[in-house]
N, C-alpha and C positions, 0 to 999 in steps of 0.2 A: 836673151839667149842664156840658157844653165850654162853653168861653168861645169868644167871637169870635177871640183868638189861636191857643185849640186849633184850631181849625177849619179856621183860616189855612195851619195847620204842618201839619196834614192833606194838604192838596190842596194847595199852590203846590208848584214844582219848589225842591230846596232845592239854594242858590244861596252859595257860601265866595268870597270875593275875595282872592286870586287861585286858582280850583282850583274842584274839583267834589265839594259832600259826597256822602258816600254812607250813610242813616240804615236801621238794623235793625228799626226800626219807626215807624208812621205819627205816633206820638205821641212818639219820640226828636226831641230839639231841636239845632240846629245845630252847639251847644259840642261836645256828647254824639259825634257822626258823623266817622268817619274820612272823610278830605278825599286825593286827589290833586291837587299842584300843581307847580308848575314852575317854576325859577327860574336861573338862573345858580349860578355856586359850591354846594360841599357844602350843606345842610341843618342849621341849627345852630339854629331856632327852634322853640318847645314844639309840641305838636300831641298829637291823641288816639293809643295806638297801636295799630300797625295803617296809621295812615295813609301815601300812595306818595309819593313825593316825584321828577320828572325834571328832571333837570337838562340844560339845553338849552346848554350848553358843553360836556358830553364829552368825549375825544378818544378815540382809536380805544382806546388801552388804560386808559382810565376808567372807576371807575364812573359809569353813566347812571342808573338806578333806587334807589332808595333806600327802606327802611322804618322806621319809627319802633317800637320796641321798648316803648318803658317811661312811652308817656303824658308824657314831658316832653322833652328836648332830644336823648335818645340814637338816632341814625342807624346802621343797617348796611347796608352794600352789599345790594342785594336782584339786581342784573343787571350785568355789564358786557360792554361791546362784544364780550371775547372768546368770552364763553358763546353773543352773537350769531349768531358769525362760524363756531361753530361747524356749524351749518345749511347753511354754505356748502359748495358743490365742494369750495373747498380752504381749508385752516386753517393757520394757525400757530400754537405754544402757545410763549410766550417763557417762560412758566412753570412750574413743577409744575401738571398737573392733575387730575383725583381723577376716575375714570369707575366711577361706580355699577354695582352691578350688573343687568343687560340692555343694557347699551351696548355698541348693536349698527352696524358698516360693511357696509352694505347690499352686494347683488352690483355688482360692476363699482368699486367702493367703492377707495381706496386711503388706506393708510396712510404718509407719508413724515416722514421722520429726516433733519436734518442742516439747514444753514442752505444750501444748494443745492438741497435738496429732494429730493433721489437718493441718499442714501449708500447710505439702506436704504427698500427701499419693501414692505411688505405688503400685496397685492393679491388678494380673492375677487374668485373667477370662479363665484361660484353651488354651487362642488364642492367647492373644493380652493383654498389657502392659497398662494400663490409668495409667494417672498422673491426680493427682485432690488437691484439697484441696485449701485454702484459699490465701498461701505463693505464692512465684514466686520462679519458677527456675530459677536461675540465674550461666551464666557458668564464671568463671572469668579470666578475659584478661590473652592474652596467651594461655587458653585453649580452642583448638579445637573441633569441632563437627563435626566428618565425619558422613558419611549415604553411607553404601554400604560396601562389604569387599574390593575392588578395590579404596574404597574413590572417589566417585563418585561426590559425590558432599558435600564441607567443610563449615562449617562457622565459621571463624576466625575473635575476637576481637583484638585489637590494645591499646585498652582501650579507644579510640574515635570512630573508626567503625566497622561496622562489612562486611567481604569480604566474598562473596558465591564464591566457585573455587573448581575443582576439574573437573575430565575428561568427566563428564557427564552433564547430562540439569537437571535444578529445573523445572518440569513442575507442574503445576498445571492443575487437574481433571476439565471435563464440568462440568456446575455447582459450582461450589466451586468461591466462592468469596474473593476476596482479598480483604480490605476495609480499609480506613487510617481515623483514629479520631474517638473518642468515640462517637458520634453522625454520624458517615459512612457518613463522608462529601463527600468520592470518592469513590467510587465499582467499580472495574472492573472484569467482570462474562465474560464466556466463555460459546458460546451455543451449542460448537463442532463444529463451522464456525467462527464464529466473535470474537471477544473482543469488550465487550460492558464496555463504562464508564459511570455510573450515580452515584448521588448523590445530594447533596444541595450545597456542596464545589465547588470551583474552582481549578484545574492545574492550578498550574503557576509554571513560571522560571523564577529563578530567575536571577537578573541582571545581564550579562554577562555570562551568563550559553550560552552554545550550546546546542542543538537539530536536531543529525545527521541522516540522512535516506541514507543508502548504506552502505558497506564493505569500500570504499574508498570515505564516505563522502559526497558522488555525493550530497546532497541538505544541506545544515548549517541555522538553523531558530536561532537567536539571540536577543535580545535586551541590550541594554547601560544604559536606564533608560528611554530613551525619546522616543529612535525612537526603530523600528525592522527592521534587516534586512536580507533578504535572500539571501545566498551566494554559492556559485556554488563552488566546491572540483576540479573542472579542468578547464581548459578553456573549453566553446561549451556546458559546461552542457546545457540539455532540461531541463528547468521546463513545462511540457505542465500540463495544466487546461482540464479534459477529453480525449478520446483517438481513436474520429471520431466515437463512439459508441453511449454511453448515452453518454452527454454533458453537459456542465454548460454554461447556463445564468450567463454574468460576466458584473456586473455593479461600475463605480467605481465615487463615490459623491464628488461633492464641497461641503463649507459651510453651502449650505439650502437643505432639500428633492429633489426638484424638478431639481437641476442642475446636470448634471450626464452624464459618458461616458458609452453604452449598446457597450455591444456585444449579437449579438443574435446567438446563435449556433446555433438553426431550419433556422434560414434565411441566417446562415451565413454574419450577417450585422454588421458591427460597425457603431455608430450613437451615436450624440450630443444631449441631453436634455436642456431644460430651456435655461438661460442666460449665457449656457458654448459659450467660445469666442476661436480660433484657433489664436495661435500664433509662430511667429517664424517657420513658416511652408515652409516660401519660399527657399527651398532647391534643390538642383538638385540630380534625383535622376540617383541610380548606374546603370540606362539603357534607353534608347531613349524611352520616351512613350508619345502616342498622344491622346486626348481625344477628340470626338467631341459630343456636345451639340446639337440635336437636333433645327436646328432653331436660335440657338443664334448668327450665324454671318448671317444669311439670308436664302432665302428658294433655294433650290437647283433646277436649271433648268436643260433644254437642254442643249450643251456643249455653244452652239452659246450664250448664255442669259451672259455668263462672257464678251464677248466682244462684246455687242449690240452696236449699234449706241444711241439704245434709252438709254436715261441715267436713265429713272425710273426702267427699264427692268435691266441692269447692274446692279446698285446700290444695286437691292433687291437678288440679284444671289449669293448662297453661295460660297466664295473664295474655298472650300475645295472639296467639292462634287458635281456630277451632275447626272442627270437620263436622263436613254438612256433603249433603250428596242423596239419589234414589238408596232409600232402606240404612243409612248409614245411622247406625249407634256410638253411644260413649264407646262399647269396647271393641268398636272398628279399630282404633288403636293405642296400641303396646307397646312397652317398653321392649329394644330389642337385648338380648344379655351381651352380645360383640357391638354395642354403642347405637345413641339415636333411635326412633321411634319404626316400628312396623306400623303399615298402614294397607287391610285387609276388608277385602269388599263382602258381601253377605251373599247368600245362595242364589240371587238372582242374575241373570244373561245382562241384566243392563244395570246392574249394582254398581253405587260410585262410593269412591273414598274422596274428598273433596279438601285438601289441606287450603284455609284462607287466614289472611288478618279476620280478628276478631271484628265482628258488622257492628256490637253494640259501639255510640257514640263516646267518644274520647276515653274506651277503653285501652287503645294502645296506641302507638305513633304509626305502628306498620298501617295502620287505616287512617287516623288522624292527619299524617302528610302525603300530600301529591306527589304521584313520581308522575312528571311532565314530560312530552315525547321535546318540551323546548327545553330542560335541563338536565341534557346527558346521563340521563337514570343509566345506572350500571346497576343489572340482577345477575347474580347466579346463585346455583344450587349443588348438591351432592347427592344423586341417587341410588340406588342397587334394586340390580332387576332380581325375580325368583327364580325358583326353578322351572316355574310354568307360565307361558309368556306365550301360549298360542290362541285363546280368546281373551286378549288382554290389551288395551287402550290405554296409553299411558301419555299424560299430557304438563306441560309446564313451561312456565314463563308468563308475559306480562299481557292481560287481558281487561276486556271490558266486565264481561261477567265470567262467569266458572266454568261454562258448557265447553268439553271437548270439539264441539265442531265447529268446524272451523268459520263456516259461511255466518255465523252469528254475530259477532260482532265484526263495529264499522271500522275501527281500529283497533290492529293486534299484533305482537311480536312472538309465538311462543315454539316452543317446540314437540311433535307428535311425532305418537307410534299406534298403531294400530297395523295386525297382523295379517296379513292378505292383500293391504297396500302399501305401494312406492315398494313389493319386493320383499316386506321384514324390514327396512331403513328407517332411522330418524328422519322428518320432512322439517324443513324451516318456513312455520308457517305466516305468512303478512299480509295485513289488509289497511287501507288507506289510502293514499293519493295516489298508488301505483294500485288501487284495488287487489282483491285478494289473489295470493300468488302461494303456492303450494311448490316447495321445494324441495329437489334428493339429497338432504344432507353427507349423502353418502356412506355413512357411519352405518352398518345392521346393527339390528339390537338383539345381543345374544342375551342368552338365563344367567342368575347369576352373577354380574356382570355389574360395576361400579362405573355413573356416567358423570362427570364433575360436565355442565350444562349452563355456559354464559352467554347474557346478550348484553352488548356495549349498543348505546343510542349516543353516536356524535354530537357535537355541535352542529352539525349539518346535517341531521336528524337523519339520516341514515343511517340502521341497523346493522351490526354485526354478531353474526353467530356463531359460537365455538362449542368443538367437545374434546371435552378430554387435552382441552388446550390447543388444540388447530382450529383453525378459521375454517368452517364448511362452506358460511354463503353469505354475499354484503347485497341489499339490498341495491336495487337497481334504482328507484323512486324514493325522495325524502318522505318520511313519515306526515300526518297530518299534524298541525302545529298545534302548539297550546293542549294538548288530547292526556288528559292525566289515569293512567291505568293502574292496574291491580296486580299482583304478585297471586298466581294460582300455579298450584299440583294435585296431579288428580290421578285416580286407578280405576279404571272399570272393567267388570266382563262378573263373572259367577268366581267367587271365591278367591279373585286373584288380592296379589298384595307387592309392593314396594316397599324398601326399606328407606327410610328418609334419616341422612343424619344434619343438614341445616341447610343455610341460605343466607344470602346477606342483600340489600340494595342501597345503592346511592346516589343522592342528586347534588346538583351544586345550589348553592346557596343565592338568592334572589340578587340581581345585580344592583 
């Protein structure tokens, strides 16, 4: 049965001077009840534990709350002002503070660094993180900075450099510029095709640096200090300058402006300027080649004019070439006075002007050596048409015999014009393993009119045709093999004439 005190400790409000117990059950007694109270200075008296203890002297960085641990005299901080003050707009931590994990800066939230409160501010905006304020972020050596959960891509200081690495690409957005020096002496901006570089700076590399273009090198740009050089990653590397497409004009200077080596990519020309001088050139090269000069060893006659009696007639006869053809005479052709030979047909509708190597035996090498369709013979020529070119047949390149038509011989590379067919065009015309094949070189043949006229024969005995330095037409069938031909130009029709100013051919040399 309760006693009248149980009864009491029941129902009354239980009441600690100074403080407020607080009992775990109806029948727990006042000793038994952790107690909150309050007092000035720390807490250094026994109590149950568990129990709060506030102290009403504080100051902003004091403990205020207080809990009893161990049932007798021992107090630990339970709250102080700054954990408060945290709750607040704005905080300061004078201290180390320890943020658990889900300690979260709500949107619009900011976080500030530095005893100003701006060095460094971290601020959501609900989306997206900014870093602002006046300070630098600075990450310190040894500590990394991935980007990605897969660490995609790192940047690691050394405490000299910094490495980007990691399994993925740093790319940067079109638009977005990258810029080096406070004054963006280099930008380089992206337009979603290009990478453009401007500025007022210069790229340089420095001495001894490389500058590699390929996986394996293939191009090395350097400099020593004095010179630059470019250097090839294998043996055979190609550096080509354009790509048979668009092309570069490539000019390379002496000492003053005006002395200069051109290439002309539209002409395909290499050429000498000013008072540039050729030296050390007399070299033999890696294959038989023969050039003839229009005119420069004499004017080419009939076969009879190399061994005249008359010795003016002789003397003036070119050693290398003669002209043969229907009705054709010595003075078929002349010397022209703007360079190189005229070459003029006589009064008749089917008159030929017939320019060949010389027939007699080991008169010249032009007849003496084989151009084989198996050793890459390269022929070309320089011609000029007249003013009258409308019953005119004008033929050249490499054949069995001399005749303009074309169904005559079994093997032939040459190029034709005659007027009323393929249009007025040059035809590229072939016969051999792919039998005879009549081509629109595309080119018309106007009066007048200067035709520089090459056939390259591969090593894979395929023909190529050019005029005027374009390729018109590559053979579709390899030539017949072993098929050793002749170098002929010719002009026919009543009175017509060509201007010839030379020709060159060459084969490689016997393996």
């Amino acid at each position: 049965m309760s006693t009248a005190i149980d009864l009491m400790n029941s129902w009354r409000v239980a009441l600690s001077m100074p403080g407020l117990a607080l009992r775990s059950s109806i029948g727990q007694t006042d000793a038994a009840a952790i107690k909150i109270e309050s007092g000035t200075g720390a807490p250094t008296h026994t109590a149950v534990s568990g129990s709060l203890y506030i102290r009403t002297d504080a100051t902003d960085s004091g403990t205020w709350v207080y809990r009893n641990t161990d049932g007798a005299t021992t107090w630990e901080a339970a709250l102080d002002t700054e954990a408060t003050e945290l709750l607040a707009s704005a905080n300061t931590w004078a201290s180390l503070q320890t943020l658990t994990t889900g300690a979260r800066v709500v949107d619009t939230g900011a976080i500030q660094f530095g005893t100003a409160g701006a060095d460094l501010v971290l601020t959501a905006d609900g989306t997206d993180v900014v870093v602002t304020g006046t300070g630098d972020l600075v990450l310190a050596d040894s500590f990394d900075f991935y980007i990605g959960t897969d660490k995609n891509v790192g940047f690691v200081s050394d405490g000299t450099d910094v490495t980007v690495s990691g399994s993925g690409d740093l790319v940067f957005a079109d638009s977005l510029d990258v810029a080096w020096g406070a004054g963006k002496d280099l930008i380089l901006t992206s337009d979603g095709t290009d990478v453009n570089a401007t500025g007022a700076g210069i790229f340089r590399m420095a001495d001894n640096k490389q500058l590699a273009f390929g996986a394996g090198n293939d191009l090395i740009v350097k400099s020593d200090g004095t010179n630059v050089a470019f250097l090839a990653g294998t043996d055979d590397t190609v550096w080509s300058i354009g790509d048979g497409t668009a092309n570069f004009d490539v000019k390379t200077f002496g000492n003053i402006a005006t002395a200069f080596m051109s290439w002309d990519a539209s002409l395909s020309e290499l050429s000498f300027s000013g008072p540039v001088r050729l030296s050390k050139m007399n070299c033999l090269s890696r294959r038989f080649e023969l050039k003839h000069v229009a005119g420069q060893r004499g004017k080419p006659g009939v076969n009879g004019d190399i061994q005249a009696a008359d010795e003016a007639t002789r003397m003036v006869a070119d050693p290398d070439f003669e002209i043969l053809g229907t009705n054709c005479v010595s003075s078929c052709s002349a010397y022209n006075a703007e360079g190189g030979l005229t070459l003029t047909t006589t009064a008749g509708a089917n008159d030929q002007v017939i320019l060949a190597p010389h027939l007699d035996a080991n008169q010249s090498p032009w007849t003496g050596v084989t151009w084989g369709t198996d050793r890459e013979t390269i022929w070309e020529c320089m011609i000029r048409t007249r003013a009258g070119i409308a019953a005119t047949i004008i033929w050249a390149g490499l054949k069995l015999t001399n005749t303009s038509t074309s169904a005559t011989d079994a093997d032939e590379v040459f190029f034709r014009y005659e007027n009323g067919v393929n249009t007025g065009k040059w035809q590229a015309v072939s016969n051999g393993a792919g039998g005879l094949v009549e081509t629109d070189a595309g080119v018309v043949v106007a009066t007048t009119t200067n035709y520089h006229l090459k056939i390259v024969v591969g090593s894979d005995r395929v023909a190529r045709y050019y005029i005027n330095g374009v390729l018109v037409h590559t053979l579709a069938a390899a030539l017949d093999d072993t098929v050793d031909l002749i170098p002929y130009i010719g002009v026919q029709g009543n009175a017509q004439a060509i201007d010839y100013f030379g020709q060159s051919i060459g084969r490689e040399f016997p393996a």
